[in-house]
matplotlib code that plots the C-alpha trace (Angstrom):
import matplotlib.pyplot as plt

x = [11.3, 9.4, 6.6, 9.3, 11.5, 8.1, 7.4, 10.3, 10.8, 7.3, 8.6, 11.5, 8.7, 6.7, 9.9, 10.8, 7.6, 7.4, 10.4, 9.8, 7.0, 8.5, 11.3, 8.6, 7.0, 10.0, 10.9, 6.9, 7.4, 10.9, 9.3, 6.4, 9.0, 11.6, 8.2, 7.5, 11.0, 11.1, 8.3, 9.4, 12.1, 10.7, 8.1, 11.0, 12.8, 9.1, 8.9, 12.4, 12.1, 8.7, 10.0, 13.0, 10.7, 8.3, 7.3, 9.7, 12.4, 14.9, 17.9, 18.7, 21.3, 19.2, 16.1, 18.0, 20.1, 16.1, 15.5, 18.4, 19.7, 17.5, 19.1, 21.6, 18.8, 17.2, 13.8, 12.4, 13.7, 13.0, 9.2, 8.7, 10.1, 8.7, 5.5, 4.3, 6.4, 6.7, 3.2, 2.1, 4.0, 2.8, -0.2, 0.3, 0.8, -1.7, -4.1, -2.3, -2.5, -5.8, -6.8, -5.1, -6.4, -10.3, -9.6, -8.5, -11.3, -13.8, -13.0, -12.5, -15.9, -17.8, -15.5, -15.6, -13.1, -14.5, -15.4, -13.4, -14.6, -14.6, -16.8, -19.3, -20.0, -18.4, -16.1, -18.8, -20.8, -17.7, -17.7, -21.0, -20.6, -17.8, -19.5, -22.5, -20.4, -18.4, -22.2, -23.6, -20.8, -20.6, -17.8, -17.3, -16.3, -14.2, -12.0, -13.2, -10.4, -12.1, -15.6, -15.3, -13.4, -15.8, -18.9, -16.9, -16.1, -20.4, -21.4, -19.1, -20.6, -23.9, -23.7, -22.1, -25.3, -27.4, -25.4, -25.5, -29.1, -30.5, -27.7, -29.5, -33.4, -31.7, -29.3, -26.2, -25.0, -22.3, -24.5, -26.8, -24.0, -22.9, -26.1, -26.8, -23.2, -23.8, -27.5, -25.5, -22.8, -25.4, -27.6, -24.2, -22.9, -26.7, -26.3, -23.0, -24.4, -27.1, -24.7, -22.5, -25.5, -27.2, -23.7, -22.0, -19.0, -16.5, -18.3, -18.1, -14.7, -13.6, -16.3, -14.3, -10.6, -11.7, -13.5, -10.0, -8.5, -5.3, -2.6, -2.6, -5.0, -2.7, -0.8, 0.3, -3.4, -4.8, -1.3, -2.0, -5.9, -5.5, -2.5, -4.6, -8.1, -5.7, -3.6, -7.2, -8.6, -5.8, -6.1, -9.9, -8.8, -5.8, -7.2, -9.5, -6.8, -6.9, -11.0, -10.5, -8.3, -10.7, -13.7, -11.6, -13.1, -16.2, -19.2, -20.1, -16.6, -15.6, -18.7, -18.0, -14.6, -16.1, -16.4, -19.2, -19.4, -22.1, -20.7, -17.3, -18.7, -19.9, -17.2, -15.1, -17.8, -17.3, -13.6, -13.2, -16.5, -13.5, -10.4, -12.3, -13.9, -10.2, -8.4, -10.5, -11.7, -9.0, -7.6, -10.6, -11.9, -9.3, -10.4, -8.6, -6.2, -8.7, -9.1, -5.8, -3.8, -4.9, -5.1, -1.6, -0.6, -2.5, -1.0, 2.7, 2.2, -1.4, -4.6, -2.9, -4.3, -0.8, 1.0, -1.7, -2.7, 0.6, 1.3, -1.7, -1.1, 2.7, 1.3, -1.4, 1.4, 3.5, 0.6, -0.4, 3.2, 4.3, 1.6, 2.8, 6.1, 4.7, 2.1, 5.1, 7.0, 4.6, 3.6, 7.1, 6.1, 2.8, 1.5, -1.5, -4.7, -3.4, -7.2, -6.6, -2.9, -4.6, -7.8, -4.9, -2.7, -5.7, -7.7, -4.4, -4.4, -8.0, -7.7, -4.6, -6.3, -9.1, -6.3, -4.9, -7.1, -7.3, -11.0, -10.3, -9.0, -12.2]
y = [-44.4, -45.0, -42.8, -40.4, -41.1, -41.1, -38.0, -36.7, -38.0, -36.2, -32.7, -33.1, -34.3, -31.5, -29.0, -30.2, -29.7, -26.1, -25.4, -25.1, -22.9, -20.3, -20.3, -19.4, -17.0, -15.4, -15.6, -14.2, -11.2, -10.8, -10.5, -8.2, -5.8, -5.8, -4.2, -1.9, -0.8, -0.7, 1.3, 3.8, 4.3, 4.5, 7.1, 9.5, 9.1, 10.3, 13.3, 14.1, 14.0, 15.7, 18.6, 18.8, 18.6, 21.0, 23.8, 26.5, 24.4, 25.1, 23.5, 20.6, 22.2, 25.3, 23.5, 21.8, 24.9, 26.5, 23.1, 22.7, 26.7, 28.3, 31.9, 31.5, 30.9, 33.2, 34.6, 33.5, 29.7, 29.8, 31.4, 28.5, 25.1, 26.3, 27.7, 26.0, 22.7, 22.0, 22.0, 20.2, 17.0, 17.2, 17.2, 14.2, 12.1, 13.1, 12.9, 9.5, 8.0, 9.2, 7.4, 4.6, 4.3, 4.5, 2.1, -0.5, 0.0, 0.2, -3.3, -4.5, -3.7, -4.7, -7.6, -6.2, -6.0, -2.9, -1.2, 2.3, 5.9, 6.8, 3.6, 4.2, 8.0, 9.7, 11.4, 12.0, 14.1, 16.0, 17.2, 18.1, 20.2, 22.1, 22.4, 24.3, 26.1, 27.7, 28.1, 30.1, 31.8, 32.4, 32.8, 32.8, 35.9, 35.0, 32.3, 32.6, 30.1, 27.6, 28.3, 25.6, 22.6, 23.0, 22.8, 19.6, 18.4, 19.0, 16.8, 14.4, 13.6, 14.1, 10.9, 9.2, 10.1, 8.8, 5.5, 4.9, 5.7, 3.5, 0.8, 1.2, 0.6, -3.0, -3.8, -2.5, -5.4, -5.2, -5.9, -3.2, -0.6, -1.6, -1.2, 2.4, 3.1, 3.0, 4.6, 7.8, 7.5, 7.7, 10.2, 12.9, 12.4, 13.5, 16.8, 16.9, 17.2, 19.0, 21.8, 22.1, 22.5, 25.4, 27.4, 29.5, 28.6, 30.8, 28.8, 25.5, 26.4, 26.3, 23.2, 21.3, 21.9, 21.6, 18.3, 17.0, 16.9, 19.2, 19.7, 23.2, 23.8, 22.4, 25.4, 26.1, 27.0, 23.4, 21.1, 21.1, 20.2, 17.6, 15.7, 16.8, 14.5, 11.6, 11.6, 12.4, 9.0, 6.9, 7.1, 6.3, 3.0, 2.2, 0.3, -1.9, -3.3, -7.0, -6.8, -5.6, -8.2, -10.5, -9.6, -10.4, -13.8, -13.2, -11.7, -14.6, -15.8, -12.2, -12.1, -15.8, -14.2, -11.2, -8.9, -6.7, -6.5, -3.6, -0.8, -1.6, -1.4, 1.9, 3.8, 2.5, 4.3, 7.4, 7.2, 6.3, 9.5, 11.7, 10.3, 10.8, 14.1, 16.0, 13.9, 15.3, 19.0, 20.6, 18.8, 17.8, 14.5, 11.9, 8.3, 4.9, 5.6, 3.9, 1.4, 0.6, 1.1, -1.1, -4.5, -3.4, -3.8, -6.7, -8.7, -7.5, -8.1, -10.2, -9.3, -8.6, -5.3, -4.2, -4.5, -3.9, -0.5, 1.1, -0.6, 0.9, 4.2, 3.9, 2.8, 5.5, 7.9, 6.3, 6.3, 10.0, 10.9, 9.1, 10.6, 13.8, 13.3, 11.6, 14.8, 17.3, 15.1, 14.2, 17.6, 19.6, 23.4, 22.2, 20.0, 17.6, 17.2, 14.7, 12.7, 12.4, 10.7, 8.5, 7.4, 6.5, 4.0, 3.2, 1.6, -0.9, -1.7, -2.8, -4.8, -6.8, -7.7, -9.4, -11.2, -12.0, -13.7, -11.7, -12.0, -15.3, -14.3, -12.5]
z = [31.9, 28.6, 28.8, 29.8, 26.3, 24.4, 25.8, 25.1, 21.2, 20.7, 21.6, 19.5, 16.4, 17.3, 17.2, 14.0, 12.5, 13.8, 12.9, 8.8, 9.9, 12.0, 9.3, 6.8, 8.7, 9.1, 5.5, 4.9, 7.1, 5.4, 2.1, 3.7, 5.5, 2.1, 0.0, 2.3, 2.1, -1.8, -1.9, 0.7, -1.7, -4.8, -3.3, -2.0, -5.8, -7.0, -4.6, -5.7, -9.6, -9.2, -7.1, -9.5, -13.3, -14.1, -16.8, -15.6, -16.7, -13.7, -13.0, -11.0, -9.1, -9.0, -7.4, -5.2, -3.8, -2.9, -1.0, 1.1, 0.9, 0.1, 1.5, -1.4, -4.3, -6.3, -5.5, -8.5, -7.9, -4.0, -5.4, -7.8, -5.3, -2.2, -3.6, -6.1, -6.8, -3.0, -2.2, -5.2, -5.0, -1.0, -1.9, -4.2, -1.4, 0.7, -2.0, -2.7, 0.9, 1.6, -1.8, -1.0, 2.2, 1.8, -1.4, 0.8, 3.9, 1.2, -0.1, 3.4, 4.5, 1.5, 0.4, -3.6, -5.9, -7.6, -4.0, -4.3, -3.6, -7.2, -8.4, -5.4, -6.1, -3.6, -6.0, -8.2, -5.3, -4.5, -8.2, -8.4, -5.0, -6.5, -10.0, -7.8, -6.1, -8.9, -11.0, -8.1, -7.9, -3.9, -1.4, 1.5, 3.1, 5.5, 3.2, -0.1, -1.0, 1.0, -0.6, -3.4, -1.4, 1.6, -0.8, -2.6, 1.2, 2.1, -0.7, -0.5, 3.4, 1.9, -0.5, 2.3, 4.3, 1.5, 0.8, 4.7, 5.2, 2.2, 3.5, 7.3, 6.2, 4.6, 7.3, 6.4, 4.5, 1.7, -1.5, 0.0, 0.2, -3.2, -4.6, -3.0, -3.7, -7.6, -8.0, -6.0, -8.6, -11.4, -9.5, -8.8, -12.4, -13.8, -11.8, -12.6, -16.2, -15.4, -13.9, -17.2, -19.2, -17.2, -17.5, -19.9, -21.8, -19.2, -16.0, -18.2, -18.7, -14.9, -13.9, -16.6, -15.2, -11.5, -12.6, -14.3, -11.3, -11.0, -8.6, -9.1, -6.6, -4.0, -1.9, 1.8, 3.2, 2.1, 2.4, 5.7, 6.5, 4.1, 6.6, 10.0, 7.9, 7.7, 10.8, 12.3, 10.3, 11.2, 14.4, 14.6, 12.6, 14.3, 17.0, 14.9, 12.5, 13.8, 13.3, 9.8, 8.8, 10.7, 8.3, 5.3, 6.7, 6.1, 8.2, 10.2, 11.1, 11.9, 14.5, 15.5, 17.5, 18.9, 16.1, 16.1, 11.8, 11.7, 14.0, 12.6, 8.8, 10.2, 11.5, 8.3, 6.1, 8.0, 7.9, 4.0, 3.5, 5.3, 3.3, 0.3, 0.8, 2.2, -0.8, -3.5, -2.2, -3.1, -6.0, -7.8, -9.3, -9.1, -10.1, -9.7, -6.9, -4.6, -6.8, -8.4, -5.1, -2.5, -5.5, -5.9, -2.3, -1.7, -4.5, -2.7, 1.0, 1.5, 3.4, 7.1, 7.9, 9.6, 6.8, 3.9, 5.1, 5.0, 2.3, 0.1, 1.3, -0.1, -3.4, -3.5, -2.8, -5.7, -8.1, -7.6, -7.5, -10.7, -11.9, -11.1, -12.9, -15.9, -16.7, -16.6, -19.2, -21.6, -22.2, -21.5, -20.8, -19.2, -16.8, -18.2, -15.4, -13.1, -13.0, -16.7, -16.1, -13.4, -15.5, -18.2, -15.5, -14.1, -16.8, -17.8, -14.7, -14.7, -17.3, -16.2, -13.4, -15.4, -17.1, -14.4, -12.9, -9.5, -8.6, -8.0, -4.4, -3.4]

ax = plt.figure().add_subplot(projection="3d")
ax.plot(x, y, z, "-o")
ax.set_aspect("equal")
plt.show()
């Protein structure tokens, strides 16, 4: 009759003790769930001040009537929302969430701060591919649309090629990748130069824009290969999201529960050389996203892979989408390079975080 009491008073000890933790997991997942929500929100107000501003100066109630009916609009209005403002701010949130995205893998796999696709020279490679492409001065006949994004897209997966191959001969491991990561950076950039200097001042004149980053490019043929690269790259990483959030552990504890740390680092490469690549192709060079986004959503809703990855592609959205918004009003009339804008947030940002304090968590 003891034992059985004693056994009994230890379950209601050990229920009470669980108790204040399940109630704060709850309140954790609460707080999680409530972010993800905000930023939903703040996103779709983005999309809807960005579609509504812009340099033709239309009317709210004009711009909306081409959205919602547009058999009753004007041509000129139903020309200018579903042609060009449409398909900009979509591609602001592709660009975003793609962004967003790699930024985050690329810190998960090589556990640095300062890991993004811009800061390890895949951007830069994508620029010089473009800046070729427009010196040369070839098409392609059957899409010459496509002729400068699919040399941007080529070189991008060329300096993923290199970084992987130099990260290979050393064993793949994060300070390697880093390493190989920056001497591409430095390497793409020089021919980058070396591309502006070799053309004339009307060739110059087009590298320079496309190298700006502009969502001017952005139109109906690319809106949509853009979304099939990241649906396509979500869906390679879906499965692995516990494993990810399991290397934020470190290598050896990742491997010590049945993680295999190499071919995952792999596949992530490959995914975050896609993101990158479709993301800036068509748009041009856009830096800090990747970087900016995924401290931002890690601050908000922690390292769980569930929750972060959503949650950076949200806040890439938001970033490239405010963005967006805040280029049309600063210069009314015109719209300012959005990688200019982004540089702009994303240097603040930078610094805040060394004020903050945040590498502290890595």
């Amino acid at each position: 009759m003891s034992s059985a009491l004693n056994t009994s008073d230890a379950l209601t000890e050990g229920a009470a003790q669980a108790a204040p933790a399940q109630l704060g997991y709850r309140q954790l997942i609460a707080r999680r769930v409530f972010w993800l929500v905000a930023a939903t929100a703040t996103l779709a107000v983005l999309v809807v001040a960005d579609i509504l501003i812009g340099p033709a100066f239309l009317a709210g109630g004009d711009v909306l009537q081409a959205l919602f009916l547009p058999s009753q609009a004007s041509s000129m209005v139903r020309v200018i929302v579903h042609d060009i403002r449409l398909p900009m701010t979509l591609m602001a949130i592709l660009v975003g969430i793609s962004l967003g995205t790699a930024g985050v893998h690329m810190q998960t796999i090589l556990g640095n701060p300062l890991a993004s696709p811009y800061t390890l020279g895949f951007s830069a490679a994508a620029g010089f591919g473009a800046a070729l492409a427009i010196l040369t001065g070839i098409t392609l006949p059957f899409a010459p649309w496509l002729t400068i994004p699919l040399a941007a897209f080529v070189m991008c997966a060329a300096a993923a090629a290199l970084v992987f191959a130099f990260a290979n001969i050393r064993g793949m491991s994060p300070e390697i990748m880093v390493l190989a990561g920056i001497a591409t950076l430095f390497m793409f950039q020089s021919a980058q130069s070396m591309v502006q200097y070799l053309a004339s001042p009307e060739v110059l004149q087009s590298i320079v824009f496309w190298l700006f980053g502009s969502l001017l490019k952005a139109s109906w043929n690319n809106v949509p290969i853009v979304a099939a690269c990241f649906v396509f790259a979500s869906l390679i990483v879906l499965p692995n999201l516990w494993q990810l959030t399991a290397l934020r552990l470190g290598d050896v504890r990742a491997a010590s529960i049945g993680v295999d740390v190499k071919s995952l680092r792999i596949k992530l490469f490959a995914v975050v050389a896609l993101l990158t690549a479709s993301g800036v192709a068509f748009v041009g060079t856009i830096g800090f996203v990747g970087l900016v986004a995924p401290h931002i959503a890690r601050m908000l809703v922690g390292e769980d892979q569930r929750i972060l990855l959503p949650m950076s592609a949200l806040t890439g959205a938001i970033t490239m989408t405010g963005a967006s918004v805040l280029s049309k009003l600063v210069s009314p009339g015109g719209v300012i390079p959005i990688g200019i804008v982004t540089a702009l947030i994303g240097v603040p940002f930078l610094f805040f975080l060394i004020l903050r304090g945040q590498r502290r968590h890595w």
